[in-house]
ROSE-4610 file (N, C-alpha, C; in Angstrom, 1 decimal, always signed):
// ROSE-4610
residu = [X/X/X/X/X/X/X/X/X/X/X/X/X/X/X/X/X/X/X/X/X/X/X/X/X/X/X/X/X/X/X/X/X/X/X/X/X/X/X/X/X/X/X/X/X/X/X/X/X/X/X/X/X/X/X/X/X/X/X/X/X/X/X/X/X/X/X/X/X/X/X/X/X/X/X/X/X/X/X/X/X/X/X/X/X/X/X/X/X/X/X/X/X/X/X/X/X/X/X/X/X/X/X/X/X/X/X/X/X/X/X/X/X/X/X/X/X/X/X/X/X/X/X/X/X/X/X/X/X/X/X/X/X/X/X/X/X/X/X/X/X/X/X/X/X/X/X/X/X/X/X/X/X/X/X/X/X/X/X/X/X/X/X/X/X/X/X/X/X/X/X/X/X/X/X/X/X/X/X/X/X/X/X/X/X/X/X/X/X/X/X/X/X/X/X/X/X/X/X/X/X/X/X/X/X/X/X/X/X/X/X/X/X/X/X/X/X/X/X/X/X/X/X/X/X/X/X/X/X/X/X/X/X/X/X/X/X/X/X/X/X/X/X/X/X/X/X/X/X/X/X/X/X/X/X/X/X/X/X/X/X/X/X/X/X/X/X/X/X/X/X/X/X/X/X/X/X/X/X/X/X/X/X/X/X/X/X/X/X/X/X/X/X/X/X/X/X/X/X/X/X/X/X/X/X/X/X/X/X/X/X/X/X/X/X/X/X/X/X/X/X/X/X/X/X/X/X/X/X/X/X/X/X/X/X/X/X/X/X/X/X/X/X/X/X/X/X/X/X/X/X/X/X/X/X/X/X/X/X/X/X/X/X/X/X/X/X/X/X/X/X/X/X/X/X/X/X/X/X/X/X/X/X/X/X/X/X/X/X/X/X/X/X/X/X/X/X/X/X/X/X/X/X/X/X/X/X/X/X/X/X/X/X/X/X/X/X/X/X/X/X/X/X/X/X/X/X/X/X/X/X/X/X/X/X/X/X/X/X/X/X/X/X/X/X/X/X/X/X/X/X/X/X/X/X/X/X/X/X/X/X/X/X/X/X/X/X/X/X/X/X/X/X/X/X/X/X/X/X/X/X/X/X/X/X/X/X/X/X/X/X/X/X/X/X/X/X/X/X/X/X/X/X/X/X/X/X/X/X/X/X/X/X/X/X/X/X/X/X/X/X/X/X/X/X/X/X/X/X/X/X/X/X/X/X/X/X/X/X/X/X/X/X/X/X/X/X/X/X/X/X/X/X/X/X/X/X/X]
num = [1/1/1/2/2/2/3/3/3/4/4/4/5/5/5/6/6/6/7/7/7/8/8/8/9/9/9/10/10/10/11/11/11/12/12/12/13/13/13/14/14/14/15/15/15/16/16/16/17/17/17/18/18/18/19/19/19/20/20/20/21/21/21/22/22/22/23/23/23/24/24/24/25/25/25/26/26/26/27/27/27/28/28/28/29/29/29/30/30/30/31/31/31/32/32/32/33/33/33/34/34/34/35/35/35/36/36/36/37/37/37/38/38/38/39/39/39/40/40/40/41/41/41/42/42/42/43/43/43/44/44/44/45/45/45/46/46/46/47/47/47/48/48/48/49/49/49/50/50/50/51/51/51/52/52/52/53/53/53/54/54/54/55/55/55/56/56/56/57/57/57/58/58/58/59/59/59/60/60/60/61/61/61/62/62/62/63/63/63/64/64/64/65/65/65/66/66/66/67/67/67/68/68/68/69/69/69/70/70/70/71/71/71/72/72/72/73/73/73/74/74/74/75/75/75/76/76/76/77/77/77/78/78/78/79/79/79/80/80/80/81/81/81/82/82/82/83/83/83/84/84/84/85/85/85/86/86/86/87/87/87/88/88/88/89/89/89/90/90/90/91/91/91/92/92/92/93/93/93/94/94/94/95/95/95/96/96/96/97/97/97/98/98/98/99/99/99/100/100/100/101/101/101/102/102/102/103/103/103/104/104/104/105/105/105/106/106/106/107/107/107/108/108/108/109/109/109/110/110/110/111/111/111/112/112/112/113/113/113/114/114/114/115/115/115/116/116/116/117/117/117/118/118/118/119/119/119/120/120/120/121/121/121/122/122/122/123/123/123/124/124/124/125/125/125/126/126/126/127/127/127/128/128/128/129/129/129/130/130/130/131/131/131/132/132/132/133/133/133/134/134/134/135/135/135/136/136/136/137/137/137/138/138/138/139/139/139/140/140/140/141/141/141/142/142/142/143/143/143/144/144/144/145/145/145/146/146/146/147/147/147/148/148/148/149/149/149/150/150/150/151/151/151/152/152/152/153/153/153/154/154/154/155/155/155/156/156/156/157/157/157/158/158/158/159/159/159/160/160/160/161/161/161/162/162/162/163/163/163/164/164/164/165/165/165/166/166/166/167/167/167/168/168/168/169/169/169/170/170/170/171/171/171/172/172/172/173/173/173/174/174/174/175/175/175/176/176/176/177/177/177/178/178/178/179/179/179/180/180/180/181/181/181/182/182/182/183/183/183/184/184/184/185/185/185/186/186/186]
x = [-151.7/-150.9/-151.4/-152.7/-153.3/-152.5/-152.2/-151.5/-149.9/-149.3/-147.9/-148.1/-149.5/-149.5/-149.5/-150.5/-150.7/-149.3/-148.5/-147.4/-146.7/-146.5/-145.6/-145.5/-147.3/-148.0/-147.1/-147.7/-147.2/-145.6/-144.9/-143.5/-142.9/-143.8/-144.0/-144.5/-145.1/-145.8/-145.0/-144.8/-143.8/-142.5/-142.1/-140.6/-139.7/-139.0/-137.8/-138.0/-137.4/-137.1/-137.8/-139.2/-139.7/-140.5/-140.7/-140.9/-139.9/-139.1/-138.0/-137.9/-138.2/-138.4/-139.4/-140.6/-142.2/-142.9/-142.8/-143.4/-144.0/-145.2/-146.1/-145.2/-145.4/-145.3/-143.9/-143.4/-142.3/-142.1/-144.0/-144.0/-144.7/-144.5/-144.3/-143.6/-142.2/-141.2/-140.3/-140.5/-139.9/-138.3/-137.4/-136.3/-136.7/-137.3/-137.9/-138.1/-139.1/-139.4/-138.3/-137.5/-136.5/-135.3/-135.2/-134.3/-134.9/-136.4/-137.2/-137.0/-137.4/-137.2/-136.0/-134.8/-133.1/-132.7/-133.5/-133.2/-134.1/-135.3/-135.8/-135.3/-135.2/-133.6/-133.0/-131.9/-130.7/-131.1/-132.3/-132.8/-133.6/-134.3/-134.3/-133.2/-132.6/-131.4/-130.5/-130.5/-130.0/-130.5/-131.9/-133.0/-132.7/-133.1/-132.7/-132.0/-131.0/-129.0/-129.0/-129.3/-129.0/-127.2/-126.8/-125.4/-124.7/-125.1/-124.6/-124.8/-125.6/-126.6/-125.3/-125.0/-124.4/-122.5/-122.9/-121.2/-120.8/-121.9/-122.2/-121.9/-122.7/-122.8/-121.6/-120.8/-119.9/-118.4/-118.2/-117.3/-117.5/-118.7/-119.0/-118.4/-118.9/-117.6/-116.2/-115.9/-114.6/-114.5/-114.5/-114.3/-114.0/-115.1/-115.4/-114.3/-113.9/-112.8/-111.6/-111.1/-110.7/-110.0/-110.6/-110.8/-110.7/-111.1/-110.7/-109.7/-109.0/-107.6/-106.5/-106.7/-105.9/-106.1/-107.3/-107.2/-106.3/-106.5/-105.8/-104.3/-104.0/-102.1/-102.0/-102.7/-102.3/-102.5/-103.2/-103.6/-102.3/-101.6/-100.6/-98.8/-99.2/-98.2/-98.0/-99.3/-99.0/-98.4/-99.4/-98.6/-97.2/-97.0/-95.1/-94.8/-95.3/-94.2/-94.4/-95.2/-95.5/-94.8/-94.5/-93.9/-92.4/-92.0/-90.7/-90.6/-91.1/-91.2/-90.9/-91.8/-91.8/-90.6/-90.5/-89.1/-87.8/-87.8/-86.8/-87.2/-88.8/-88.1/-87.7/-88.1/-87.4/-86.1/-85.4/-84.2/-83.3/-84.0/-83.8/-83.8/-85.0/-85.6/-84.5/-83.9/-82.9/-81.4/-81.5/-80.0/-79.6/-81.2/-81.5/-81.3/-81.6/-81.7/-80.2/-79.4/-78.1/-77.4/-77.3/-76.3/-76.8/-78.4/-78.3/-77.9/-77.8/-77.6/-75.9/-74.7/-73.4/-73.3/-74.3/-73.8/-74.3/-75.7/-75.2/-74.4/-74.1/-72.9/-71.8/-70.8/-70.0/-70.7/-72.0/-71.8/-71.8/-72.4/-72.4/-70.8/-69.9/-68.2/-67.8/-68.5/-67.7/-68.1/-69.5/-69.8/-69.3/-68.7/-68.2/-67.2/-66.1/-65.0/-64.7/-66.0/-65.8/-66.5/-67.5/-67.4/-66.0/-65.6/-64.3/-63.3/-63.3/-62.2/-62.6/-64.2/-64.5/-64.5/-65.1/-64.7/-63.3/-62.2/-60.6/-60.7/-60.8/-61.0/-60.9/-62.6/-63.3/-62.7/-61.9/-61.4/-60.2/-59.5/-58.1/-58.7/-59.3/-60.0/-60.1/-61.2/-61.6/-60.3/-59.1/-57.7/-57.1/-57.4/-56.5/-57.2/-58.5/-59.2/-59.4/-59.4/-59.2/-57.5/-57.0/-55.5/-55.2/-55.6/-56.0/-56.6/-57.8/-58.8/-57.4/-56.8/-56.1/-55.3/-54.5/-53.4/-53.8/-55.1/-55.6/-55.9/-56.6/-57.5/-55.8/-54.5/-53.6/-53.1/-53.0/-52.5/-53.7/-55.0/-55.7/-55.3/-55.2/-54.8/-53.6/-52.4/-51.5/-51.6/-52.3/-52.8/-53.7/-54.5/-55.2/-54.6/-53.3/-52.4/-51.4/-51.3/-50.4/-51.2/-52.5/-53.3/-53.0/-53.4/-54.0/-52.4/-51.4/-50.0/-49.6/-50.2/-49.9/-50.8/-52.2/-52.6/-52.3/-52.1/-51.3/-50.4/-49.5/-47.7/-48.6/-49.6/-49.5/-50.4/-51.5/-51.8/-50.7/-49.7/-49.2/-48.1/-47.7/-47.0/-47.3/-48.8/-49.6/-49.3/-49.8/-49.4/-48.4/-47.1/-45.6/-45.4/-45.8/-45.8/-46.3/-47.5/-48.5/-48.3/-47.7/-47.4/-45.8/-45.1/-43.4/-43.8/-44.6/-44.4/-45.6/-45.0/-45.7/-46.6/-47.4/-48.6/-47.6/-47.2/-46.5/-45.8/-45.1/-44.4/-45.7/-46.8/-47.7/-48.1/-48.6/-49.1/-48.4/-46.9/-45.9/-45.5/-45.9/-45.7/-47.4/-48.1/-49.3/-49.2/-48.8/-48.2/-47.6/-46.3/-45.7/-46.1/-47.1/-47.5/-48.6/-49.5/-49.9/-49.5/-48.2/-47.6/-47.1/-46.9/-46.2/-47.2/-48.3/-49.9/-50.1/-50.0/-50.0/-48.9/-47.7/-46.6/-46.8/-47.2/-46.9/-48.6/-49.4/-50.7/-50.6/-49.4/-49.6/-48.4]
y = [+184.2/+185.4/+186.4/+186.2/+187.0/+187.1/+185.9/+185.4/+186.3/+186.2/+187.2/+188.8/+188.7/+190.3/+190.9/+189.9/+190.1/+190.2/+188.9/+188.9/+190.4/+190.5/+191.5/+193.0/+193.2/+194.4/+194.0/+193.0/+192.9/+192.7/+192.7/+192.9/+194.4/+194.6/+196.5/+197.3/+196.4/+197.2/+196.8/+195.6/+194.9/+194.9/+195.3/+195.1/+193.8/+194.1/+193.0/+191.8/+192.5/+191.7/+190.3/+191.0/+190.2/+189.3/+189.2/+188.2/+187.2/+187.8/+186.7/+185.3/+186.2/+184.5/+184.0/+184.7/+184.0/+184.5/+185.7/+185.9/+187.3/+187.2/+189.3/+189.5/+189.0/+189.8/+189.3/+190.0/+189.5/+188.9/+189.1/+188.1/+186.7/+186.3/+185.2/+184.3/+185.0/+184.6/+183.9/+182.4/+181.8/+182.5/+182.9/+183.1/+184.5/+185.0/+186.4/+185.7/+184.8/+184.0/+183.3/+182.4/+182.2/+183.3/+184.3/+185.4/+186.0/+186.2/+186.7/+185.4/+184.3/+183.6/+183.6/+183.7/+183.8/+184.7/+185.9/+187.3/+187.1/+186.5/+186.8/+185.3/+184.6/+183.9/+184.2/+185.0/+185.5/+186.5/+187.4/+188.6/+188.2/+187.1/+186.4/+186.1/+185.1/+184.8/+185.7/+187.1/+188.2/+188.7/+189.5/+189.5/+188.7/+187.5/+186.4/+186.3/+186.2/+186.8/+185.3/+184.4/+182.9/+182.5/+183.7/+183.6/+183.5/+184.4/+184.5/+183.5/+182.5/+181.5/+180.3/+180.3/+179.2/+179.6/+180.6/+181.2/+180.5/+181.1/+180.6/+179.1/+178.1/+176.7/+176.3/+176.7/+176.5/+176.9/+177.9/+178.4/+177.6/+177.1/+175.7/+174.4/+174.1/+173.0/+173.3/+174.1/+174.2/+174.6/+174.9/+175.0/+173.6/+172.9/+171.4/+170.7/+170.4/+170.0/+170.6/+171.6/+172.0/+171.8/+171.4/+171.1/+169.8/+168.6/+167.4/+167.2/+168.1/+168.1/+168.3/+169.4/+169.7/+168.2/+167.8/+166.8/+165.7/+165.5/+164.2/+165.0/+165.7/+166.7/+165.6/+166.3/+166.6/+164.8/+163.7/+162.2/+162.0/+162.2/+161.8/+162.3/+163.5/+163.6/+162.8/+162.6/+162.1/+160.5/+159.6/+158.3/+158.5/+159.7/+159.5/+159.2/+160.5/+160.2/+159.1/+158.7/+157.6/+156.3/+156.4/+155.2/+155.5/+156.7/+157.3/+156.1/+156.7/+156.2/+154.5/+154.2/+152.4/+152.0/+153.0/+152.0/+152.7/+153.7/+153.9/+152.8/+152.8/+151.3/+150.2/+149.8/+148.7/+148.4/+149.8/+149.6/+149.6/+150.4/+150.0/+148.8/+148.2/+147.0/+145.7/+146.2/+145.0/+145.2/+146.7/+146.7/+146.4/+146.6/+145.9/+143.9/+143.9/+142.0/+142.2/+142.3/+142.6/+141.9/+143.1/+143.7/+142.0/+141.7/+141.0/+139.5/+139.1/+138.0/+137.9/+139.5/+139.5/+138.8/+139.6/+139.2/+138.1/+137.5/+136.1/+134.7/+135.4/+134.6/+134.7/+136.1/+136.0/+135.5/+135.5/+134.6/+132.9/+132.7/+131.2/+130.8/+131.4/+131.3/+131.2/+132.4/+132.6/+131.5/+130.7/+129.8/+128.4/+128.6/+127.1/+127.1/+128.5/+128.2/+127.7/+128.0/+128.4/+126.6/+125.9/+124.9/+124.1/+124.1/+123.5/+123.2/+124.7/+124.7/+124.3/+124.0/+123.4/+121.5/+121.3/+119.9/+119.5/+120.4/+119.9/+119.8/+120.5/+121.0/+119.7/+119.5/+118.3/+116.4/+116.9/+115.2/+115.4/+116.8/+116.5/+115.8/+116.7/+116.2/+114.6/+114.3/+112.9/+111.7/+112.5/+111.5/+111.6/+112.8/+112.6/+111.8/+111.9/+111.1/+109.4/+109.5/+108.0/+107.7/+108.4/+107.8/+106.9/+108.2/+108.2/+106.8/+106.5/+105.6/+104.2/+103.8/+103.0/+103.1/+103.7/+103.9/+103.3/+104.3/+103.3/+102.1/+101.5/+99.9/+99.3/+99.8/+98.9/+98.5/+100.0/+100.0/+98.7/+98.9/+98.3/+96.5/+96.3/+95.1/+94.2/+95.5/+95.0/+94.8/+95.6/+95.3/+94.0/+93.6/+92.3/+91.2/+91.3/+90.2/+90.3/+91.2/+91.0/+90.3/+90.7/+90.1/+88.5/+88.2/+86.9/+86.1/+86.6/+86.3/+86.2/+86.9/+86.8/+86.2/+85.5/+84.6/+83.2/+82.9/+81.9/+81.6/+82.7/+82.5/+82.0/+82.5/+82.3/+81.0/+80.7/+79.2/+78.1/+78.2/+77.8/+77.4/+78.5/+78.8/+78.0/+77.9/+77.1/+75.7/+75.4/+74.1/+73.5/+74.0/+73.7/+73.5/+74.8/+74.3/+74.1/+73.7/+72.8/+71.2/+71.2/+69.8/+69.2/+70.6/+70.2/+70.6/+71.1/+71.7/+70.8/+70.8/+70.0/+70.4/+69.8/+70.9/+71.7/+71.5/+72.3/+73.4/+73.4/+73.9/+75.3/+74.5/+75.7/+76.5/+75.9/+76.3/+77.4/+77.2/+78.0/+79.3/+79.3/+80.6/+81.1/+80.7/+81.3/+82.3/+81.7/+82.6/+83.1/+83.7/+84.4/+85.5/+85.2/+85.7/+87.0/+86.7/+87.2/+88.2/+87.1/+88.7/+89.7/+89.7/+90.5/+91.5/+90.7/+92.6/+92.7/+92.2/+93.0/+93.4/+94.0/+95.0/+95.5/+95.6/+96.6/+97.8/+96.9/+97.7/+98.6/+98.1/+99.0/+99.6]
z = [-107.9/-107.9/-106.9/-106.4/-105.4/-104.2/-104.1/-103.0/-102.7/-103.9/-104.0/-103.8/-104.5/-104.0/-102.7/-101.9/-100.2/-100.0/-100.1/-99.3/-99.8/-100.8/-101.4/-100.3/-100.3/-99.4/-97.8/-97.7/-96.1/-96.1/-96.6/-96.5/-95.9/-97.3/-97.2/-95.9/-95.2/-94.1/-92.7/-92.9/-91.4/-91.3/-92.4/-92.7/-93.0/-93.4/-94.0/-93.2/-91.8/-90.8/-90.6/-90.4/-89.5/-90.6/-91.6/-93.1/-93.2/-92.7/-92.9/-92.0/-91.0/-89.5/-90.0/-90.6/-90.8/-90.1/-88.8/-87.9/-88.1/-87.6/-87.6/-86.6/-85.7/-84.3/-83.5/-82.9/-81.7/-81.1/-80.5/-79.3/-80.4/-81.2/-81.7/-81.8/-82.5/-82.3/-80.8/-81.0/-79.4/-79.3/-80.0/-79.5/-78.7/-78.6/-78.1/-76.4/-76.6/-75.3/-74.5/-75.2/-74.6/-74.0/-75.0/-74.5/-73.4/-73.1/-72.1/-70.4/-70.9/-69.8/-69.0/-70.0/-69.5/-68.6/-69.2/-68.7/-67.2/-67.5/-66.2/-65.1/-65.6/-64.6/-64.0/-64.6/-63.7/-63.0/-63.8/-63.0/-61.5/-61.7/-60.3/-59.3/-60.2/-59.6/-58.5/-59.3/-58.6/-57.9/-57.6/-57.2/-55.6/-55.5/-55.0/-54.6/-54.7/-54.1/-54.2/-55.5/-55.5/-55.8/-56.2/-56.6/-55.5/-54.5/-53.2/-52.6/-52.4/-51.7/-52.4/-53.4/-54.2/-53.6/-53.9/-53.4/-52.0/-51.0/-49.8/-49.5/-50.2/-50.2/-50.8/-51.7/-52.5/-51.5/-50.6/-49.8/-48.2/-48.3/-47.0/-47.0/-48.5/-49.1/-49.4/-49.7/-49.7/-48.3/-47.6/-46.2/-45.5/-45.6/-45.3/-45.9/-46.9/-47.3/-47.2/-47.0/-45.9/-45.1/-43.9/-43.0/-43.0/-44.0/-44.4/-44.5/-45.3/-45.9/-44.6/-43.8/-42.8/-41.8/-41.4/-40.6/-41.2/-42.0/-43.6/-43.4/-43.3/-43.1/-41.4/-41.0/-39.4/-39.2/-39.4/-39.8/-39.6/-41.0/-41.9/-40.7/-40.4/-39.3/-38.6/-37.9/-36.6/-36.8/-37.9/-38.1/-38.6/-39.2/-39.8/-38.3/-37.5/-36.3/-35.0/-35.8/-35.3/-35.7/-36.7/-37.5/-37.1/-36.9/-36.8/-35.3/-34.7/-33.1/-33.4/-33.8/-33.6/-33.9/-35.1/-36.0/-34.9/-34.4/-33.5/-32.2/-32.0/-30.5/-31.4/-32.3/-33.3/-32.9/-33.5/-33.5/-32.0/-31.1/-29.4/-29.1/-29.8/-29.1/-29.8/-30.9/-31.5/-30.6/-30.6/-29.9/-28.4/-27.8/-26.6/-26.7/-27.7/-28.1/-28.1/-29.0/-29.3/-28.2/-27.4/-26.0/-25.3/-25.1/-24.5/-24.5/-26.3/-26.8/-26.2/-26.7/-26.5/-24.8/-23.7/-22.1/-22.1/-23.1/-22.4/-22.8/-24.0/-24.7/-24.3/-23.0/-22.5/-21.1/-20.7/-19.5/-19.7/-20.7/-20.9/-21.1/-21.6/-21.9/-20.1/-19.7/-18.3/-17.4/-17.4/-16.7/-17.7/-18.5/-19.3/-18.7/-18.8/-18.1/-17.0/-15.9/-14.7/-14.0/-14.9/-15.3/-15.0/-16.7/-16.8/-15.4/-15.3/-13.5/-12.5/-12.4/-11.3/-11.5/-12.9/-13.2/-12.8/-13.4/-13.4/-11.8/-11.2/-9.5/-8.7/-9.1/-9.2/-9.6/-10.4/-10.7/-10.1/-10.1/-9.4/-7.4/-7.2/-5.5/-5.4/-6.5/-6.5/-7.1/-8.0/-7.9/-6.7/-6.1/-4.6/-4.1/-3.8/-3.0/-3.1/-4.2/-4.8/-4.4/-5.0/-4.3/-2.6/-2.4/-0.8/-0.4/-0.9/-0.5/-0.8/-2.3/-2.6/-1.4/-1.4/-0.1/+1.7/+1.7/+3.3/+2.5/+1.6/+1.4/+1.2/+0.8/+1.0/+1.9/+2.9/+4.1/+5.0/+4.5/+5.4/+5.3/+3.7/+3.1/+3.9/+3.9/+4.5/+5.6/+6.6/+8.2/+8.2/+7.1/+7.6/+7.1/+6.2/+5.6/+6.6/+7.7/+8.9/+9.6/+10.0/+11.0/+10.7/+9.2/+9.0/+9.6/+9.0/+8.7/+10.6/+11.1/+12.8/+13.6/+13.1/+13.4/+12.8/+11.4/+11.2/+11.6/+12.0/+12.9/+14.3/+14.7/+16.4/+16.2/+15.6/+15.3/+15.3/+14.6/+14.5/+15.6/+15.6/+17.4/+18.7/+18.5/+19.5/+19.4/+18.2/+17.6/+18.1/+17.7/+17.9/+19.3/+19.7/+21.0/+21.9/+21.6/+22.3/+22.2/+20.8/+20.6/+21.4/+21.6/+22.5/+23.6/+24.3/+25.5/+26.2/+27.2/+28.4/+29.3/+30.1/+30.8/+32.1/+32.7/+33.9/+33.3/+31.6/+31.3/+30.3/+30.0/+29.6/+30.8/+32.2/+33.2/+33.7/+33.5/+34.2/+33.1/+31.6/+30.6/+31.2/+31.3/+31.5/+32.8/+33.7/+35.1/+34.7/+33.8/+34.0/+33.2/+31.9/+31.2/+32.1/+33.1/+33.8/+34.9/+35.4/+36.2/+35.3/+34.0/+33.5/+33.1/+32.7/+32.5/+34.1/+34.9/+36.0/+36.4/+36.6/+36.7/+35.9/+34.5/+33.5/+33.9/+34.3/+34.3/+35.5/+36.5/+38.0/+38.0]
């Protein structure tokens, strides 16, 4: 009971308060110390111009990104118009194919035709000419079926009358036969 009494006294003397945490003193009490450390944190902090220092660092990066951002805009531009571009020669470049496939599909028509007319051209020339060729090889036919047909006649001619006619009477067609290319030659 000794023991209740002390406490009792010391209640009385320190007050309510501070009986109640368990502590004599203030600076006993750690929330006292922690509230002290806090305080003298920021009060450095400030002191220090660390807010500023972080503001600073904090307004560098966002700057920096930033600056990220705009390059990543300005990136992004340039490939749109860039893509813009390609797919416009794209479309050049097909309607260039296009145009070119149409001329040479009307040239390949124009040299079929042109073809064509020269073939017909070509076989009409070569029926003429074949005609032609038939026409002299009959004509020629017929000249050497005269020939043969007028050396058979004069073979024969000979014959006959070599076999009726007598030598004075060959001797004397021979002379006459000769004055006659000489008057006609002079």
């Amino acid at each position: 009971m000794a023991d209740l009494t002390q406490t009792t006294e010391h209640v009385a003397e320190v007050g309510h308060e501070q009986v109640a945490h368990g502590y004599d003193h203030l600076y006993q009490d750690p929330a006292f110390w922690v509230a002290m450390a806090i305080i003298t944190f920021f009060a450095l902090m400030i002191w220090k111009k660390i807010p500023a220092l972080i503001a600073n660092m904090l307004d560098g990066k966002v700057s920096e990104i930033a600056a990220q951002l705009d390059n990543a805009q300005t990136l992004r531009e340039e490939a749109t118009s860039l893509l813009a571009k390609y797919q416009r020669d794209q479309r050049d470049a097909e309607k260039v194919a296009e145009e070119m496939i149409a001329h040479a599909e009307a040239e390949v028509k124009l040299l079929a035709d042109e073809s064509r007319a020269q073939i017909k051209e070509m076989i009409e020339r070569r029926t003429k000419l074949s005609e032609q060729k038939i026409v002299q090889a009959e004509a020629n036919a017929l000249k050497e079926i005269q020939k043969v047909a007028v050396q058979a006649a004069t073979a024969a001619a000979r014959e006959l009358i070599s076999g009726n006619m007598k030598k004075a009477d060959h001797d004397e067609l021979i002379k006459t036969g000769i004055d006659k290319l000489d008057s006609h030659l002079h």
